[in-house]
C-alpha positions as CSV (number, residue, x, y, z in Angstrom):
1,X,96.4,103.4,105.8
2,X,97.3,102.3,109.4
3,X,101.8,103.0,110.3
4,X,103.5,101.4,113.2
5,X,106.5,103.2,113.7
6,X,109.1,102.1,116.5
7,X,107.4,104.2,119.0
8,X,104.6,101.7,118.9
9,X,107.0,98.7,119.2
10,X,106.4,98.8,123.3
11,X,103.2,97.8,122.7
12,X,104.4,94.7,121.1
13,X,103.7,91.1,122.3
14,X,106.0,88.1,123.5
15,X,106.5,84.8,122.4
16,X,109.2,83.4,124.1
17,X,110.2,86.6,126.4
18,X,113.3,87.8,126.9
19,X,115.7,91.2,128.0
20,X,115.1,94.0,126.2
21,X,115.5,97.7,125.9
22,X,114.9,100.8,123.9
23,X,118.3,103.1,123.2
24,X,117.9,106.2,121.3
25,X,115.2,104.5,119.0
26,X,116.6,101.2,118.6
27,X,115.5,97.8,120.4
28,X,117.9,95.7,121.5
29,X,116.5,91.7,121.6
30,X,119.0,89.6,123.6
31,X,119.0,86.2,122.1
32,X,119.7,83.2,124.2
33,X,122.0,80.7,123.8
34,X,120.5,77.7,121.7
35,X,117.7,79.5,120.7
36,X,115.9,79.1,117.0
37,X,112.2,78.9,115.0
38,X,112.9,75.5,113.2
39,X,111.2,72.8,112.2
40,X,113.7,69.7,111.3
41,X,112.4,67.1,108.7
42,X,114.8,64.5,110.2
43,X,117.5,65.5,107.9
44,X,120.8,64.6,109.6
45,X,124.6,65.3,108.3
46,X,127.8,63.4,109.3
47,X,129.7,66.1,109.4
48,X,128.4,70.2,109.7
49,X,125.6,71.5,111.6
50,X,122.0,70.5,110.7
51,X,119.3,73.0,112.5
52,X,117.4,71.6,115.6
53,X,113.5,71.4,116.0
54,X,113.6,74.3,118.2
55,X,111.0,77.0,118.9
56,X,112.4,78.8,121.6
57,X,113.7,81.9,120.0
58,X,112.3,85.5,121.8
59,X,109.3,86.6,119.1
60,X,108.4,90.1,119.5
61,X,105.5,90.6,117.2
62,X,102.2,92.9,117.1
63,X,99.0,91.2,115.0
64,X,98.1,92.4,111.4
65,X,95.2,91.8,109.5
66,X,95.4,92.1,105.8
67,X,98.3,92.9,103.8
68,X,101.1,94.8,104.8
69,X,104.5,96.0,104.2
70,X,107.3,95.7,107.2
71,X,110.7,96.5,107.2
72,X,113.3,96.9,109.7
73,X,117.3,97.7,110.0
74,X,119.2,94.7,112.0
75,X,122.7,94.5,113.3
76,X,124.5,92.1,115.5
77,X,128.3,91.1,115.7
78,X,128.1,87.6,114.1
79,X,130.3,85.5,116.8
80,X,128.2,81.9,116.4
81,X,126.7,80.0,113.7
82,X,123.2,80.5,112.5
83,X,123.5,83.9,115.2
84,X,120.9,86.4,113.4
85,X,118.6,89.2,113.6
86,X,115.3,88.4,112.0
87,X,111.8,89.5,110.8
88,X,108.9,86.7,111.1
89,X,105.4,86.3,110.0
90,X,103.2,83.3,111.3
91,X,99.9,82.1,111.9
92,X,101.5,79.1,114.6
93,X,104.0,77.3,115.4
94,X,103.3,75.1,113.1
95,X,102.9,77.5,109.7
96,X,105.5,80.4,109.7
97,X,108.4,82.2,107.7
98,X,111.4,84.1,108.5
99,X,114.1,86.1,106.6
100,X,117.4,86.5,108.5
101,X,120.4,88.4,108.5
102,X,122.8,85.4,109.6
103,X,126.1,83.9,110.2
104,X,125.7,80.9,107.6
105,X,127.6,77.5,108.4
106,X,130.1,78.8,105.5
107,X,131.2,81.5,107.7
108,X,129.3,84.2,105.3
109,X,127.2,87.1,106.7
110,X,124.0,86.4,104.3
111,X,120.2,86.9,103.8
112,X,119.1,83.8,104.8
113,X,114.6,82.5,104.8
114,X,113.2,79.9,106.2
115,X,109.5,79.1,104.7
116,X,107.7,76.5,107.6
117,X,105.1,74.2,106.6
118,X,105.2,71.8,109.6
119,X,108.6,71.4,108.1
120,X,111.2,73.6,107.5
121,X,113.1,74.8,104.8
122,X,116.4,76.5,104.6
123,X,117.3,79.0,101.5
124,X,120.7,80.9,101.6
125,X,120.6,84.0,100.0
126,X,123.0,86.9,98.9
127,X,126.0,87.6,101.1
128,X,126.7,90.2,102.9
129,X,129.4,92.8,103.4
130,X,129.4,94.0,107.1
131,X,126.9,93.7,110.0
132,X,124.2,95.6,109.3
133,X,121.3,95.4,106.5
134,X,117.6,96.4,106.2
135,X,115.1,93.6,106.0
136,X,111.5,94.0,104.3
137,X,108.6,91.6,104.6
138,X,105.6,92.3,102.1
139,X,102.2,90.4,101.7
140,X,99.3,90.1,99.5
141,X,96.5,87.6,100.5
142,X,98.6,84.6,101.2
143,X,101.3,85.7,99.6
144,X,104.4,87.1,101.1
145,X,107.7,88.2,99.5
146,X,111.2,89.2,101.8
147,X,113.6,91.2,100.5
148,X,117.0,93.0,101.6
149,X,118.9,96.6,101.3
150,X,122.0,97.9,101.8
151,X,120.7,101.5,101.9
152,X,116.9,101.3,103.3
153,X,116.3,102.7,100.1
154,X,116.7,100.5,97.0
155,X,115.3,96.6,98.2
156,X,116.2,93.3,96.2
157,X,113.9,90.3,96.3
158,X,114.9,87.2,98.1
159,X,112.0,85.3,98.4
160,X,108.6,85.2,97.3
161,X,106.5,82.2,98.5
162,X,102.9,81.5,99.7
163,X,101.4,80.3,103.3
164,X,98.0,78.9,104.3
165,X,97.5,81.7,106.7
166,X,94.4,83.1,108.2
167,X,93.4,87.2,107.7
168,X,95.0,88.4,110.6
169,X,98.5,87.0,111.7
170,X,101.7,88.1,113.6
171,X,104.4,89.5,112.4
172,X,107.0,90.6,114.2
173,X,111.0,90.9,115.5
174,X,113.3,87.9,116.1
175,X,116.5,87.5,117.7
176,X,118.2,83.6,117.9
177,X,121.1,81.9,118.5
178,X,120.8,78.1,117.5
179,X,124.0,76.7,117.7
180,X,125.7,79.3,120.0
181,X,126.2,81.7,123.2
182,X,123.5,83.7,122.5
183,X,123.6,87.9,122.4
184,X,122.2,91.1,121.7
185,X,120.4,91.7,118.3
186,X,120.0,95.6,117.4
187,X,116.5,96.5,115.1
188,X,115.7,100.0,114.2
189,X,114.2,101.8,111.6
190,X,111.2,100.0,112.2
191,X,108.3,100.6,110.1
192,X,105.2,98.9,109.7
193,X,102.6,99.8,106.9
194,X,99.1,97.6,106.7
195,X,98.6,98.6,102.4
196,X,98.6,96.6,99.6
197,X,102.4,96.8,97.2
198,X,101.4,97.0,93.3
199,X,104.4,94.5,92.8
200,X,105.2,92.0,95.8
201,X,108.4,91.0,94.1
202,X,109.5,94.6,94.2
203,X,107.8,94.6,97.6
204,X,106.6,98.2,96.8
């Protein structure tokens, strides 16, 4: 069984590249303003704020082949809407999930996915006391699950979906700020395991 730990996170890859530095083993990702991974199926709203097509957001990512297990603990300080810290996995721009911890358009902190198909979809999930959370991404052949803790201990599912992705994909750290000023996005506890979970809804 192959680990990445966060001592093997400077060996990580850009898309999209932007500030960042290492303090006492976290990364800080600085997100700029009006920054996202979406892919808008011309859904529009009179009133609100409907996401972009935007793929601008800074990916840092490393490639994986085979299943995996990655989880991560993300902060930020929540000032615009749609501001998160995120985890990705993607084959292209065109075929890619995300699970982030985010500011939602009802002024929650919550555990929010996006599963992209060429189009994007948009699933709130639990939310959130505070500004802090671990994150977990898990897959099995072309399937992936994304889950959440409060304790980097005991995870909850939020998501389990599918993807028509080749053996060996990226995967990776995301910072964005869609609608807003931008800011720094704080990821530590990073741990990446390439092993197969016996339950991918448990992610474990």
């Amino acid at each position: 069984m192959s680990t990445v730990t966060a001592a093997d996170l400077r060996q990580f890859q850009w898309i999209n590249k932007s500030r960042a530095e290492f303090e006492n083993g976290r990364l800080i990702i600085e997100a700029p303003a009006e920054s996202d991974f979406f892919c808008n199926n011309g859904a529009i709203a009179e009133s609100g704020i409907t996401p972009e097509t935007l793929c601008n957001a800074p990916f840092y990512y490393t490639e994986v082949t085979g299943d995996f297990v990655m989880s991560v603990r993300v902060s930020h300080d929540f000032k615009d809407t749609y501001d998160s810290a995120t985890i990705m996995v993607m084959k292209d721009f065109d075929v890619w999930a995300k699970a982030c911890f985010e500011k939602t358009d009802f002024g929650t902190h919550a555990v929010v996915s996006v599963v992209t198909n060429h189009t994007s979809d948009d699933a709130n999930g639990c939310n959130i006391d505070g500004n802090s959370v671990w994150l977990k991404a898990a897959r099995v052949n072309n399937s992936f699950s994304f889950h959440y803790s409060l304790d980097g201990n005991r995870y909850y599912m939020t998501r389990f979906f599918n993807l028509p992705v080749e053996k060996t994909i990226k995967a990776g750290l995301v910072a964005q700020a869609p609608t807003g000023r931008g800011g720094l996005r704080y990821f530590e506890d990073f741990r990446l395991e390439q092993k197969t979970v016996k339950n991918i809804r448990f992610g474990e």
